[in-house]
Phi, psi and omega in degrees: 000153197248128197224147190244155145200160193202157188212142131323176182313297187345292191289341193283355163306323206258297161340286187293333179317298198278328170292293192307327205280319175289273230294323168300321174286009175085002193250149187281106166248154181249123165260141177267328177118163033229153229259004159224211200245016184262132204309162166209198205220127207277335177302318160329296197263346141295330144336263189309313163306321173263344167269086029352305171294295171338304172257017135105002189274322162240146184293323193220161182215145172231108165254156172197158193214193156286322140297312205126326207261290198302282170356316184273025168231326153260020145297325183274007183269001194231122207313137185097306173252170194235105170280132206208125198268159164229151180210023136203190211297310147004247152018290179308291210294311165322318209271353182266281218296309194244338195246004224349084167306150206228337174215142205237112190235122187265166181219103199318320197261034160258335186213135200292173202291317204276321182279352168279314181302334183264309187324320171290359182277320203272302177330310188260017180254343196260111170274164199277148202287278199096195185076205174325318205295301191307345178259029167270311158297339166267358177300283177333315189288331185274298206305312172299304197279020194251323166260004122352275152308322204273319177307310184319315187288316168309295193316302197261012177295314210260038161215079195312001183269324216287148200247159211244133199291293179269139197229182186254145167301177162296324192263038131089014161275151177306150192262160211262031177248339201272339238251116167206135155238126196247124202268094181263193186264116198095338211177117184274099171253139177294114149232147184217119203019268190243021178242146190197109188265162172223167170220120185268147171224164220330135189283334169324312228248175187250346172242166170298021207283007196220111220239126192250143179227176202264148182290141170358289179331302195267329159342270176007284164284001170272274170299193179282149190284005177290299193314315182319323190267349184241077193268293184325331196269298205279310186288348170309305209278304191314305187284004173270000191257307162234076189271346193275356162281144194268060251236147166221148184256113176257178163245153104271000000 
């Protein structure tokens, strides 16, 4: 697994600790810093670790500070992960299962050295539960984008010159420049200008290989109602995005 991680001074011991501990264990880690024990300012080296996760370049992010807290606050500022402190194994697991957590931020002086490694062992072994839990996680996904929209809408009312990046077709479809898909761990999302579909895929596997999307039925009742009349259209365009992929398509 391709794992990003980053820490203030606090953390960094538990840090250099937690690199080794992957690296015996086969997964690709990146460090963001920071590279002593020396203070620093913790939003700089958490920042970069969750938009890494966030833009699909890495599977997982691991931050830690002292606590924890501040690190887990600014990870959650960035659209797309769901950061989750953990300070025992309870915890870890819960945060994979019901939150599929995407980034795991820990807290040095709060938890000995030998129970941060295995949290992070249970954390990156528990795969996410699906079920009630996936419409819960697509809730979260509408709620960024939505207050999203709203920051946007407020930042450009009052300057009627300003010209909008993005525009509409004659029938009111979003135009196909607006269109980006982003490939995670687990799970694929579809986006289309501030609406945002998602497809979990089998939480069993260690890649993305089995895309599970909703059947004609549930298609109906799942998703946003823009969405509803293009099923055909919308799944067109994903599997033309991953076709360079080895994939196989359920219904559920």
């Amino acid at each position: 697994m391709k794992i990003a991680i980053g820490s203030d001074h606090a953390g960094f011991h538990y840090k250099e600790s937690i690199k080794q501990m992957l690296a015996d264990l086969g997964h690709e880690c990146h460090d963001f810093g920071t590279d002593s024990d020396d203070s620093v300012d913790y939003p700089l080296f958490i920042l970069p670790v969750a938009e890494s996760v966030a833009s699909g370049r890495y599977e997982r992010g691991i931050v830690l500070g002292g606590s924890g807290n501040g690190e887990a606050i600014v990870a959650n500022k960035v659209k797309g992960i769901r950061c989750t402190l953990c300070w025992n194994a309870e915890t870890a697991r819960l945060a994979r299962q019901h939150n599929d957590a995407n980034v795991l931020s820990l807290g040095a002086r709060v938890i000995p050295q030998d129970e941060a490694l295995e949290i992070v062992k249970i954390w990156l072994t528990t795969p996410f539960d699906g079920g009630r839990h996936l419409r819960r996680i697509k809730q979260i996904a509408e709620i960024e984008s939505s207050a999203g929209l709203k920051s946007r809408n407020k930042k450009d009312s009052p300057s009627p010159t300003r010209t909008k990046k993005k525009t509409k077709k004659a029938d009111g479809k979003v135009g196909a420049e607006s269109y980006d898909l982003l490939i995670a761990f687990r799970y694929i999302k579809y986006f289309e200008g501030e609406n945002t579909l998602q497809f979990q895929v089998d939480p069993k596997l260690k890649e993305p290989s089995v895309i599970h999307i909703p059947s004609e039925e549930n298609w109906a009742s799942e998703v946003p109602e823009w969405a509803r009349q293009r099923r055909e259209e919308i799944l067109s365009r994903i599997r033309s995005k991953c076709a360079h992929m080895e994939l196989e398509w359920k219904e559920y």
